[in-house]
DOMARPA-485772 format. One record per residue (C-alpha): residue in one letter; x, z, y. Coordinates in steps of 0.5 Angstrom, whole numbers. Each point is the difference from the previous one (the first is absolute). Layout:
! residues N
type, X, Z, Y
A, X, Z, Y
...
This chain:
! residues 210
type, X, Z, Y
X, 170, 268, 296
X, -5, -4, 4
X, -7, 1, -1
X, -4, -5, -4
X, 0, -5, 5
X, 6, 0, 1
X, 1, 4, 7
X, 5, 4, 2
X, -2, 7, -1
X, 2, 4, 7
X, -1, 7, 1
X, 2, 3, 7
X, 3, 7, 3
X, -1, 2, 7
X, -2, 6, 3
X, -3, -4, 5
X, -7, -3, 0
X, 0, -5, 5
X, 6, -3, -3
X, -3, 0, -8
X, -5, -3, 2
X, 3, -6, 5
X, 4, -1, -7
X, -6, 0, -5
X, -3, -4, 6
X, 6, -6, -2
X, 0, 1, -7
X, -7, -1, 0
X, 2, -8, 3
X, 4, -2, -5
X, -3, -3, -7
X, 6, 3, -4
X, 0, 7, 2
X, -5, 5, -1
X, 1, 7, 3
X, 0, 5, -6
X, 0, 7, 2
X, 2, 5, 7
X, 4, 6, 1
X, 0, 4, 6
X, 7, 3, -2
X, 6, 0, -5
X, -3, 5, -5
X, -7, -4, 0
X, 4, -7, -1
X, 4, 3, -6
X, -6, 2, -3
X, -3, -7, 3
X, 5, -4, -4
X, 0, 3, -7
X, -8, 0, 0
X, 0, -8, 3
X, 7, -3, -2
X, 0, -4, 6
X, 4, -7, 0
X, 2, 2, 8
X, 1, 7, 2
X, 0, 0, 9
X, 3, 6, 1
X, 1, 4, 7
X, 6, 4, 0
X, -2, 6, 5
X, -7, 3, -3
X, -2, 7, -2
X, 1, 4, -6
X, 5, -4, -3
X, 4, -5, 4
X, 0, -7, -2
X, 6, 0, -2
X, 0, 5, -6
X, -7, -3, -1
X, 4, -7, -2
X, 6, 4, -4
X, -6, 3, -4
X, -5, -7, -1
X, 8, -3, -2
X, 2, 5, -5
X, -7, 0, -3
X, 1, -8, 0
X, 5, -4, 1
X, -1, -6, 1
X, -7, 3, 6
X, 1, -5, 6
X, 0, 4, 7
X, 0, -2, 6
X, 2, 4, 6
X, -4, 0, 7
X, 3, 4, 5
X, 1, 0, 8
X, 8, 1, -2
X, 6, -4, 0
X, 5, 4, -1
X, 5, -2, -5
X, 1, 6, -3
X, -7, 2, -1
X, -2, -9, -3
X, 6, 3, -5
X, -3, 7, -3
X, -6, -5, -1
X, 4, -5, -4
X, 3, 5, -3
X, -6, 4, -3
X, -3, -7, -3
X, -4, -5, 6
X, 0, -7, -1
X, 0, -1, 7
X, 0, 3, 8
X, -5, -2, 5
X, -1, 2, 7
X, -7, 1, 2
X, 1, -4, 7
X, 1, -5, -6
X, -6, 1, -4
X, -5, -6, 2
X, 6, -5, 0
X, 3, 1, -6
X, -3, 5, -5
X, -5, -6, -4
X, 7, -3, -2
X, 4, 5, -1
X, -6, 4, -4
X, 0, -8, -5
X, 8, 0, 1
X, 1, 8, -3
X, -5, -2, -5
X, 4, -6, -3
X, 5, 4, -1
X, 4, 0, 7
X, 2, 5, 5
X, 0, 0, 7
X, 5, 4, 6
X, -1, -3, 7
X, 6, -2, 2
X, 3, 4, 5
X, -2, 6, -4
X, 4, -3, -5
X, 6, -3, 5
X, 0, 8, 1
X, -1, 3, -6
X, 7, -5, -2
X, 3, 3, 6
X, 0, 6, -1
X, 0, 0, -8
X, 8, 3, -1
X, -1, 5, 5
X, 0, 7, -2
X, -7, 4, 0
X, -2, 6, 3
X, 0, 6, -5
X, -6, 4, 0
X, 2, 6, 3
X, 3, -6, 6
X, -8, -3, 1
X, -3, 7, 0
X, 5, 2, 7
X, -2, -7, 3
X, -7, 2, -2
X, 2, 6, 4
X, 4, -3, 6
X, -6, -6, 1
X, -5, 6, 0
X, 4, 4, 7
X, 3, 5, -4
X, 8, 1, 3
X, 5, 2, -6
X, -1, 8, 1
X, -8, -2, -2
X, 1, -5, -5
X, 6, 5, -3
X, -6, 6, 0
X, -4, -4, -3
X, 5, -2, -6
X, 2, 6, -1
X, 8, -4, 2
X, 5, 2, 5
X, 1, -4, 7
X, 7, -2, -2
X, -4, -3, -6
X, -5, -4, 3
X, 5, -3, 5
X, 4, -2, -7
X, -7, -3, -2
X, 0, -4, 7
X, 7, -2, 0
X, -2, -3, -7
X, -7, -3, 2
X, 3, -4, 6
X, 6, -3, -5
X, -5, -2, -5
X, -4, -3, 6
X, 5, -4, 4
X, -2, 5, 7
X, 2, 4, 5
X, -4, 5, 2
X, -7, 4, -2
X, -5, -4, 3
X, 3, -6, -3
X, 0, 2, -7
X, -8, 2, 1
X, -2, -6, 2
X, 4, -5, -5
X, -2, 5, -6
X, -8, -1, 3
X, 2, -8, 1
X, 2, -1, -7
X, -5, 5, -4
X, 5, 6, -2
X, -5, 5, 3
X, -7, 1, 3
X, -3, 3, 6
């Protein structure tokens, strides 16, 4: 619903000032854009979207008190046809994936904000979708994989943390023997060789965060 000018409705959700602003800042150039609403976290933008009924949801995927993520499953199920775009600093493919998933229209990478967030914004509201394209190239790739279980993303979560097998063992309430049957499946699922390897390729591609 663009408002009675016949601007595009935008709200925007970051929980880092200097960045809403340089955005409100862009918005404010265009004549076919208004910016509509800010929220600081996912839980804000939730209940941002439901008072405003934005045309575009920007949307950070890392805030506090409720992440990105949850907040675009949550604005979704209240109305499908919402249009979210994700900023993030991420590339991972796994990561852009969930995003989809949970009902983003596009993925934008915050290196790219200047060069390319007008259009995509115009494009996502004429009904379009956006992925870079080596996220989608990677997103491709590895979409016949077989995806970690939960319980494999919470060792890896601990290995990438420093915790050897007898920790993350400890900490799991599990036996060693299991955690070396965890890892031997992770390096499988990950095409890798080692613990190191299977940490930085779980980063890169966004399965877990530090």
């Amino acid at each position: 619903m663009t408002d009675a000018e016949g601007r595009i409705r935008i709200m925007v959700a970051d929980d880092h000032p200097a960045l809403r602003y340089g955005i409100a800042a862009m918005i404010e150039m265009q004549p076919d854009m208004v910016l509509v609403g800010e929220a600081a976290n996912g839980r804000e933008a939730v209940e941002g979207f439901r008072n405003l009924r934005p045309d575009i949801v920007l949307m950070d995927l890392q805030m506090p008190v409720m992440s990105g993520l949850d907040a675009i499953s949550a604005i979704r199920a209240e109305l499908r046809t919402a249009r979210i775009v994700v900023l993030t600093t991420y590339a991972g493919d796994a990561q852009a994936a969930r995003a989809l998933k949970a009902g983003a229209s596009a993925y934008l990478l915050k290196t790219a904000i200047r060069t390319e967030m007008i259009d995509i914004i115009r494009s996502v509201h004429a009904g379009r979708r956006h992925l870079p394209p080596d996220i989608a190239q990677e997103i491709a790739l590895h979409a016949g994989d077989e995806p970690l279980s939960e319980r494999e993303i919470g060792v890896l979560n601990l290995a990438a943390s420093g915790n050897a097998n007898k920790q993350i063992a400890w900490k799991l309430s599990i036996s060693e023997e299991t955690v070396k049957a965890h890892m031997r499946s992770i390096f499988a699922k990950l095409d890798v060789n080692d613990r190191t390897h299977a940490v930085t390729t779980a980063l890169r591609r966004g399965i877990i965060k530090l």
